[in-house]
C-alpha atoms as one frame of an Amber mdcrd trajectory, in Angstrom:
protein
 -40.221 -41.955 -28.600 -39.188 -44.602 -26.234 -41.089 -47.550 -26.496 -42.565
 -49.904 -23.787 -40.503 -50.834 -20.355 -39.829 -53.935 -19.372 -38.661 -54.863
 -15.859 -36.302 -58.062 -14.485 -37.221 -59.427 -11.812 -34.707 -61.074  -9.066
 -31.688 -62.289 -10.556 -29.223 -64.584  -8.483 -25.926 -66.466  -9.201 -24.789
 -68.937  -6.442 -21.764 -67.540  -4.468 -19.659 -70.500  -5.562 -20.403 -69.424
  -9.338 -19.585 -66.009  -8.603 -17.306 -63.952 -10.822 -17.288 -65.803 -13.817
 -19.140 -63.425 -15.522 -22.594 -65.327 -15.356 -24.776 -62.642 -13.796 -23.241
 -60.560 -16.885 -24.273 -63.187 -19.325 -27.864 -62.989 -17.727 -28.482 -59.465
 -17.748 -27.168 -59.312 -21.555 -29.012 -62.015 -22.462 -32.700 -60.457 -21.265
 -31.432 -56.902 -22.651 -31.222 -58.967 -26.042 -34.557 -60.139 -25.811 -35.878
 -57.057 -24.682 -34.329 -55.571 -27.746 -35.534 -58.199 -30.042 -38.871 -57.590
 -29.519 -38.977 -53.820 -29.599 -38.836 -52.490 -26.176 -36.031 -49.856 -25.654
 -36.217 -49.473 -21.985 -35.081 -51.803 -18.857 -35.764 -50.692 -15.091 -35.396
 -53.000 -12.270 -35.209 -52.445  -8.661 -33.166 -53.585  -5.878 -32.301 -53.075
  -2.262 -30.788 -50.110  -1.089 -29.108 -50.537   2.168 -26.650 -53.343   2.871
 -26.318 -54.443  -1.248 -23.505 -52.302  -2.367 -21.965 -55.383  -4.601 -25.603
 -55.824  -5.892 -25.737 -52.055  -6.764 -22.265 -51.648  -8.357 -22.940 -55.055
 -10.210 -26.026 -53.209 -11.897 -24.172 -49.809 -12.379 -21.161 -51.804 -13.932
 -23.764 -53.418 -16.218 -24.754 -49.909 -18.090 -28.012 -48.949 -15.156 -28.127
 -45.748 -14.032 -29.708 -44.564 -10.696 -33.625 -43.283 -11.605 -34.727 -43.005
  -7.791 -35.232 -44.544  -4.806 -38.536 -45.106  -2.279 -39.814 -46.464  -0.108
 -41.631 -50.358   0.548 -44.117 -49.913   3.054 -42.252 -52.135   5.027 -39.733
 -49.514   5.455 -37.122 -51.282   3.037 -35.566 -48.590   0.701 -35.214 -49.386
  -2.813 -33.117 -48.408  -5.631 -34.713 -48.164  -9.150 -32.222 -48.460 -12.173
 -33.399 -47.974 -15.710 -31.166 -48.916 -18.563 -31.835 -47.380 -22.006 -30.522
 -50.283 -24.626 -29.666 -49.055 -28.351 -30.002 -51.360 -31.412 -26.068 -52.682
 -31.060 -27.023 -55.193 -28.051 -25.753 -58.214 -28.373
């Protein structure tokens, strides 16, 4: 059974920092932690439209599309989910 989710919220690297592997160091980092303490399961969610880096950054990182909806604002929303295994590091 999988055990409690835990969800990231907004994670940003400055432009000028980009591609140096940072944002990778920060989503490893709080998959670790999630791991450490017994959860199994990561979700987060993100824009949909107009945030294709942002999507394939998360997709590149091991997420996997789970759905999408609606804000009532209209904004649509991608939700990833990211099942980690007990060889994060």
């Amino acid at each position: 059974m999988v055990s409690e989710k835990r969800q990231t919220g907004s994670l940003a690297v400055d432009p000028e920092n980009g591609s140096k592997g940072i944002g990778n160091a920060l989503i490893d980092a709080f998959c670790n932690q999630v791991n450490i303490h017994g959860s199994k399961v990561v979700y987060l969610t993100t824009d949909k439209i107009n945030n294709d880096r942002v999507n394939s950054f998360y997709t590149i990182n091991g997420f996997v599309l789970e759905s999408e909806f609606i804000k009532p604002e209209n904004r649509i929303m991608n939700r990833y989910i990211k099942i980690l295994n007990e060889e994060v590091v």
